[in-house]
N, C-alpha and C positions, 0 to 999 in steps of 0.2 A: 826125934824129928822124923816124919815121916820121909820115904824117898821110893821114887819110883825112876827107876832105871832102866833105859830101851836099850835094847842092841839087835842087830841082826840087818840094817841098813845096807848099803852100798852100791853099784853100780851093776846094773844090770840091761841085756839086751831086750829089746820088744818082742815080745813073746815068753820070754823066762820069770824065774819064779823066785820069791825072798817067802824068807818066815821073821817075823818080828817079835822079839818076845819084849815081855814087860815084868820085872820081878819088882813087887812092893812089899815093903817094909813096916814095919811099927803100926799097921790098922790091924782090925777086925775085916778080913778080907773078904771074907765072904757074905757079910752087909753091906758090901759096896758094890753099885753098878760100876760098868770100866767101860772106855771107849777108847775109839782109836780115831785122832782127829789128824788131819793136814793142812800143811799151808804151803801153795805154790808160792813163786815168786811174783811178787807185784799182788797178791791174793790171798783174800782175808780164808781165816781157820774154818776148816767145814768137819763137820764131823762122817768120819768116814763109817764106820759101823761102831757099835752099842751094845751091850751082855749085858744083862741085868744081873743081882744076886741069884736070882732063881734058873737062871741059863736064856732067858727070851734074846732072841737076836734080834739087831736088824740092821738096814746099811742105806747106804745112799744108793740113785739107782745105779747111776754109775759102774761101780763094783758089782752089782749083783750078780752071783755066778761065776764071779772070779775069785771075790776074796771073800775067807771063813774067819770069823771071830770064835776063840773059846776060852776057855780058863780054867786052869787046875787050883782048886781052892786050897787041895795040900801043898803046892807048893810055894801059893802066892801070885802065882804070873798069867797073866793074861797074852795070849798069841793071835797075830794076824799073820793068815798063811793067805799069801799076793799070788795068784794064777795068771796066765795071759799078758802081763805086765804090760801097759801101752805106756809109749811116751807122756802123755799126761798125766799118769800118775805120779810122775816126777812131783819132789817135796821134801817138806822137813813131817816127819811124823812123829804126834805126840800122844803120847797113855795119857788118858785120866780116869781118876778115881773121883767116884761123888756117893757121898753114904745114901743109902736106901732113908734112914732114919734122921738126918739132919743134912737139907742140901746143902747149906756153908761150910759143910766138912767136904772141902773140894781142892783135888791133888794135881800136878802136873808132873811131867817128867822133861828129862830136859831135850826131846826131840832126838832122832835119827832120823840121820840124810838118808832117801833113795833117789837115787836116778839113772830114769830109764832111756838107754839113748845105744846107737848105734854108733 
């Protein structure tokens, strides 16, 4: 069974900084794009930034400049390292895996809380 597992959430001030990691399981990982999507409260899932298999980034604009997406294929995990942290980016955030070669091969993990608040 595949499994993708977040951690590195939790509560932080405006201004401050989180690393989110995502370790995945049981795929060929490195034919699989990865993203890092959120969902506020009352607000439907966006996708926050995107790695392809071959490393291409990209993000909402939102984040631009704040938060980096990468991924180490030897270990499996994909990271978002959160800079600037504003109140808005308060959320549940969630990894997913979608294979380069079959998009129905499509993973979630089970979300980590951030939020950002005073």
């Amino acid at each position: 069974q595949v499994q993708l597992v977040e951690s590195g959430g939790g509560l932080v001030q405006p201004g401050g900084s989180l690393r989110l990691s995502c370790a995945v399981s049981r795929i060929i990982f490195n034919i699989f794009s990865m993203g890092w999507y959120r969902q506020a409260p009352g607000k439907q899932r966006e996708l926050v930034a995107g790695i392809t298999s071959s490393g291409s980034t990209n993000y909402v604009d939102s984040v631009k400049g704040r938060f980096t997406i990468s991924r180490d294929n030897a270990k499996n995990t994909v990271y978002l390292q959160m800079n600037s942290l504003k109140p808005e980016d308060t959320g549940v955030y969630y990894c997913n895996a979608n294979s380069d070669y079959n998009r129905n091969l499509d993973y979630w993990g089970q979300g980590t809380q951030v939020t950002v608040s005073s």
